[in-house]
N, CA, C and O of each residue as an XYZ file, in Angstrom:
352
protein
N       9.205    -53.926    -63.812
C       8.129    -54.577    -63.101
C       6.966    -53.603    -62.992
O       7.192    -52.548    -62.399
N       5.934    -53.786    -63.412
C       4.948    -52.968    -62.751
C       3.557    -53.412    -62.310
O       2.827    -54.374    -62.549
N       3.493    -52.177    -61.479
C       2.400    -52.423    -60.540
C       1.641    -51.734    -60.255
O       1.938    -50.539    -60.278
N       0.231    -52.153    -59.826
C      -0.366    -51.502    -59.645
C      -1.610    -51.491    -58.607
O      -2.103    -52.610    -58.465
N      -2.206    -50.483    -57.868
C      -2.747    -50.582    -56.841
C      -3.626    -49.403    -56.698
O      -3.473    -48.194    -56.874
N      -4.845    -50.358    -56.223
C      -5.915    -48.901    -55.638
C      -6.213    -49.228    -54.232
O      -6.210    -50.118    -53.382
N      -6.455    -48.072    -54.467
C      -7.041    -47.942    -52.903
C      -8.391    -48.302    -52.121
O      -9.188    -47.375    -51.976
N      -8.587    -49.043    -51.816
C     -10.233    -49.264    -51.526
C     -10.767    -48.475    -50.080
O     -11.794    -47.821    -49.898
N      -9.650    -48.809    -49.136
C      -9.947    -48.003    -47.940
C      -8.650    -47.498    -47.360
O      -7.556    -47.285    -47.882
N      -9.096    -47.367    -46.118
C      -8.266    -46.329    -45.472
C      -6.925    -47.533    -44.724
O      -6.967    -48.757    -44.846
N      -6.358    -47.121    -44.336
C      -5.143    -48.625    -43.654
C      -5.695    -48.579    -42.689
O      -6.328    -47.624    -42.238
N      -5.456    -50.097    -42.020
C      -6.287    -50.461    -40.945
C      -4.490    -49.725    -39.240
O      -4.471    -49.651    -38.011
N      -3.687    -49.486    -40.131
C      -2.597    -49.905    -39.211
C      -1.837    -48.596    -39.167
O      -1.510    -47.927    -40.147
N      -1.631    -48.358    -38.051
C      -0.489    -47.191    -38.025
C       0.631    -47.014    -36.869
O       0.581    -47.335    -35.681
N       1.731    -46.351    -37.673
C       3.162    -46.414    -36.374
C       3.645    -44.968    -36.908
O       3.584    -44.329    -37.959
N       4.154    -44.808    -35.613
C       5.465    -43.584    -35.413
C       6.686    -43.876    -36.214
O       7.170    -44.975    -35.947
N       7.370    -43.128    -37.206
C       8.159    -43.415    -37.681
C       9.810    -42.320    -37.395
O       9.852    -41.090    -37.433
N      10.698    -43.038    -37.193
C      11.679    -42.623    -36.903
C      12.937    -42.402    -38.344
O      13.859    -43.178    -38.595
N      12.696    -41.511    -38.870
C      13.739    -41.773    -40.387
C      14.904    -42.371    -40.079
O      15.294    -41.839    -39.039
N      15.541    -43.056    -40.371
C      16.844    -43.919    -40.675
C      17.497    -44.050    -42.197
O      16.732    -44.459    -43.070
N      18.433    -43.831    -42.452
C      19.761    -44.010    -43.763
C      19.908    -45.199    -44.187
O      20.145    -45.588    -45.330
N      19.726    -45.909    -43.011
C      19.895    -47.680    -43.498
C      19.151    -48.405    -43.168
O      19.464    -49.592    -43.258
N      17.755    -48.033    -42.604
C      16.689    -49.278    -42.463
C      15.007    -49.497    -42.776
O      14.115    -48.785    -42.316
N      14.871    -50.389    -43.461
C      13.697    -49.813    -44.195
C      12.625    -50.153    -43.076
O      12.701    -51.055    -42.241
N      11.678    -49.288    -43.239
C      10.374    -49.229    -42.000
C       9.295    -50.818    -42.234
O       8.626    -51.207    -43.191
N       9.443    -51.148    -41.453
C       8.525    -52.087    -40.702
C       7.357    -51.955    -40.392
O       6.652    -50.998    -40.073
N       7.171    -53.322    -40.550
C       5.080    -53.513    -39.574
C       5.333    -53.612    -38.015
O       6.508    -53.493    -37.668
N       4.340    -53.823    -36.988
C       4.395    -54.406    -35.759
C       5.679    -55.293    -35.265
O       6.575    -55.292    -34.421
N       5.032    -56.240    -36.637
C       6.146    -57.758    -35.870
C       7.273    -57.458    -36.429
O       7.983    -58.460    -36.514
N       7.751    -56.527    -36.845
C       9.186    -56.377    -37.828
C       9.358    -56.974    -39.047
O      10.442    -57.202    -39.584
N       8.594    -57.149    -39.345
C       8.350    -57.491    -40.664
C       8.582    -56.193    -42.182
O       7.900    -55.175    -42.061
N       9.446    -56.280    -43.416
C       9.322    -55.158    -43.818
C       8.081    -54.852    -44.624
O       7.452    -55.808    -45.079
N       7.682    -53.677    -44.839
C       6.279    -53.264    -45.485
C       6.328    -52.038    -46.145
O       6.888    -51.139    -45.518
N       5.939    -51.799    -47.122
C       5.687    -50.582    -47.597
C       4.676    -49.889    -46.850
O       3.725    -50.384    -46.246
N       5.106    -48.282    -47.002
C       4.110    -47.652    -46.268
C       3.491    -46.075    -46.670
O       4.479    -45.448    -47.054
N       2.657    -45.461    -46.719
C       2.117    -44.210    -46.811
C       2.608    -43.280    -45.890
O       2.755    -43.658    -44.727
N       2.956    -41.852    -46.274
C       3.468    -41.280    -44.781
C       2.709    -39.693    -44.793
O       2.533    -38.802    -45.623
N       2.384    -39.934    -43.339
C       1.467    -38.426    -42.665
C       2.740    -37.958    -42.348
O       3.740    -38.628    -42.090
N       2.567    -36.275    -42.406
C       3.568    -35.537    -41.975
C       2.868    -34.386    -41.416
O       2.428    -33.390    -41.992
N       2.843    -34.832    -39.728
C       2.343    -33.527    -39.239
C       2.993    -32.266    -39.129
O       2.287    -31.257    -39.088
N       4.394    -32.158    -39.067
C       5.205    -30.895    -39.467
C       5.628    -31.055    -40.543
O       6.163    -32.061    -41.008
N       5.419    -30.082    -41.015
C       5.528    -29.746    -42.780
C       7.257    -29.759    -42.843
O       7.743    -29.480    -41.747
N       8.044    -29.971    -43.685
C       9.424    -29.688    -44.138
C       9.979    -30.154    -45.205
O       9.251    -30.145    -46.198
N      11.022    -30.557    -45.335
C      11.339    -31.679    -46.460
C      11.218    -33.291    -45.889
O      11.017    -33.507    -44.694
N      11.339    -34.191    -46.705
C      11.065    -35.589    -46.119
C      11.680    -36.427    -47.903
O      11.296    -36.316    -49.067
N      12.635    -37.114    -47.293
C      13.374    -38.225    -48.451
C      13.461    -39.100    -47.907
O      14.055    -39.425    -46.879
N      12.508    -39.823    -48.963
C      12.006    -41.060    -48.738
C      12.554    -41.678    -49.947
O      12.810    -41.120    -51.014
N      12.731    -43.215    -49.551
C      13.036    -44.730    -51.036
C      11.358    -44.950    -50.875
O      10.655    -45.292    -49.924
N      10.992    -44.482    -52.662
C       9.911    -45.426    -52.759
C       9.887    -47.047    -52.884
O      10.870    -47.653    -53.311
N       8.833    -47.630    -52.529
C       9.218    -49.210    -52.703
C       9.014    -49.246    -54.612
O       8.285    -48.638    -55.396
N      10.162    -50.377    -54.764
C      10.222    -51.381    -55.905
C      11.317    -49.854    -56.745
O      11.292    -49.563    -57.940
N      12.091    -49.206    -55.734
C      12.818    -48.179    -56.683
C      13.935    -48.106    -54.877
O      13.755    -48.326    -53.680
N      15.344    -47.529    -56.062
C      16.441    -47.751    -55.325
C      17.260    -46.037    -54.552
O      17.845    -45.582    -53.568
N      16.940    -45.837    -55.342
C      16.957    -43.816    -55.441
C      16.177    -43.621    -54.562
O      15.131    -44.234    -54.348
N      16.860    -42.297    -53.687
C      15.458    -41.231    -52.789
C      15.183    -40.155    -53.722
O      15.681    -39.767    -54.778
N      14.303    -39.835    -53.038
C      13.481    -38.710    -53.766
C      12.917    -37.766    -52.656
O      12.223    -38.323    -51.806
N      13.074    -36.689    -52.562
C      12.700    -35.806    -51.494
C      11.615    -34.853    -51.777
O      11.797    -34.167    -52.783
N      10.442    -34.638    -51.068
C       9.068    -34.100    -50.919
C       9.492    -32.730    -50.306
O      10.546    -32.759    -49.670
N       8.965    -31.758    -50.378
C       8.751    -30.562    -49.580
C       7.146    -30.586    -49.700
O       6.380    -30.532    -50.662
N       6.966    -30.690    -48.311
C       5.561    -30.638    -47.507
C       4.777    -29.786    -46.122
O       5.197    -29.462    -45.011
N       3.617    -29.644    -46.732
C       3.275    -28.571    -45.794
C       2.493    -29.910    -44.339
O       2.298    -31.116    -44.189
N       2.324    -28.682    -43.657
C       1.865    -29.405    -42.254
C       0.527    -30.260    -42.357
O      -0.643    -29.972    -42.609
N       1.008    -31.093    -42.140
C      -0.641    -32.447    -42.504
C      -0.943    -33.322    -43.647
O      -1.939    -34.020    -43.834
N       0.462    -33.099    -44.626
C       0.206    -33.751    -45.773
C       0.670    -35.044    -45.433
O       1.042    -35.209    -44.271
N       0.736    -36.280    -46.467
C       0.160    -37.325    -47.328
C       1.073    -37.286    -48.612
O       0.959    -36.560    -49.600
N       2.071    -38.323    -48.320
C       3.072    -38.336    -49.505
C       2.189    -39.366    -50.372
O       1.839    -40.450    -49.908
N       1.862    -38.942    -51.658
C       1.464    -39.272    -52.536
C       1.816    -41.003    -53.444
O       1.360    -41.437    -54.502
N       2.861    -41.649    -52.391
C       4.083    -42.533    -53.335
C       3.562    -43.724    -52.050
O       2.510    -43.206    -51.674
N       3.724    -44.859    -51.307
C       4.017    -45.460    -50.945
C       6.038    -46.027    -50.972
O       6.770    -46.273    -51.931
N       6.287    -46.037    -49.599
C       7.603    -45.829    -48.993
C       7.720    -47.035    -48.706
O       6.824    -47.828    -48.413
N       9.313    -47.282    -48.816
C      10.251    -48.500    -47.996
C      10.736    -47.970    -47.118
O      10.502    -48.286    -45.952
N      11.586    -46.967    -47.490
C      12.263    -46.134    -45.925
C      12.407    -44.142    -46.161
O      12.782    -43.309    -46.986
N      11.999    -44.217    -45.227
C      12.259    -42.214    -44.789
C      13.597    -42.273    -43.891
O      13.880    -42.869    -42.852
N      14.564    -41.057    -45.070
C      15.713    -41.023    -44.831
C      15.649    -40.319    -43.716
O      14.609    -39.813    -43.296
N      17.138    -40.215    -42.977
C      17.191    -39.332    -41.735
C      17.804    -37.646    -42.746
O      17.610    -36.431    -42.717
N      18.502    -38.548    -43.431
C      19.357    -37.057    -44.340
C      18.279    -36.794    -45.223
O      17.592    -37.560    -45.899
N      18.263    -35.439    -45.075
C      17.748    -34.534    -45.928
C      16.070    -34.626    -45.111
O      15.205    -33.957    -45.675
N      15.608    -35.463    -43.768
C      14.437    -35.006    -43.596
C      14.382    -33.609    -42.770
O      15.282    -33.356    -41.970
N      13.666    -33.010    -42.909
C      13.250    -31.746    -41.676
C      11.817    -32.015    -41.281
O      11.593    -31.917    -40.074
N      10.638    -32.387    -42.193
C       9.520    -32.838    -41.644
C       9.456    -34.021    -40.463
O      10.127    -35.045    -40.331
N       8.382    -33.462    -39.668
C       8.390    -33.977    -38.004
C       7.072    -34.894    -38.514
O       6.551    -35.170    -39.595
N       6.814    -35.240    -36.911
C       5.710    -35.865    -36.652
C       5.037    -37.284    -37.981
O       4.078    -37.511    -38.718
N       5.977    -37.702    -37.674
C       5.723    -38.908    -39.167
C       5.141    -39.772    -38.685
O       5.468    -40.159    -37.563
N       3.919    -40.450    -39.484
C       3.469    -41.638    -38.828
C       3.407    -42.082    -40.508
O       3.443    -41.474    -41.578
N       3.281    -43.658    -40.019
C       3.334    -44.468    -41.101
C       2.095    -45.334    -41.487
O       2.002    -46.353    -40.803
N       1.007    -45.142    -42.539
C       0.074    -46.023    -42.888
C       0.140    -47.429    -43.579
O       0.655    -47.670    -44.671
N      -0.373    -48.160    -42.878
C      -0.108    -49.907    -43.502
C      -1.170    -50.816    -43.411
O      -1.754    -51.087    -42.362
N      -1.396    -51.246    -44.416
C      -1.839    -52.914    -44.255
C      -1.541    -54.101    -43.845
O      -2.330    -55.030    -44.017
């Protein structure tokens, strides 16, 4: 399948994200959504990108911007803090 996407602006929407093993991150209403992720403490962070089944784990410094759009940020294998989640 592929896809593809630009960016026009910035997300209008943002949440605190709590990593979980088995649940993929949500909008407001609980709804599921792909999402962008800030990482204000730098560490590792394994995340499922969306439309892929595999994690893949980032080592990140303090303030980055995972490059991928996310379904879910694992609890295993994260050490990066302060996660918030960008959405449309």
């Amino acid at each position: 399948m592929s896809r593809e996407s630009t960016i026009t602006a910035f997300p209008p929407s943002a949440k605190a994200i709590t990593p979980n093993d088995s649940t993929d991150l949500t909008d407001h209403s609980g709804q599921p959504v792909g999402m962008t992720v800030y990482c204000g403490t730098g560490g590792n962070i394994s995340v499922i990108p969306v439309g892929d089944t595999d994690p893949v784990t980032f080592v990140v410094g303090d303030g980055a911007l995972l490059p991928v759009e996310v379904k879910r940020v694992r609890s295993t294998g994260t050490t990066a803090g302060d996660l918030v989640g960008l959405f449309y």
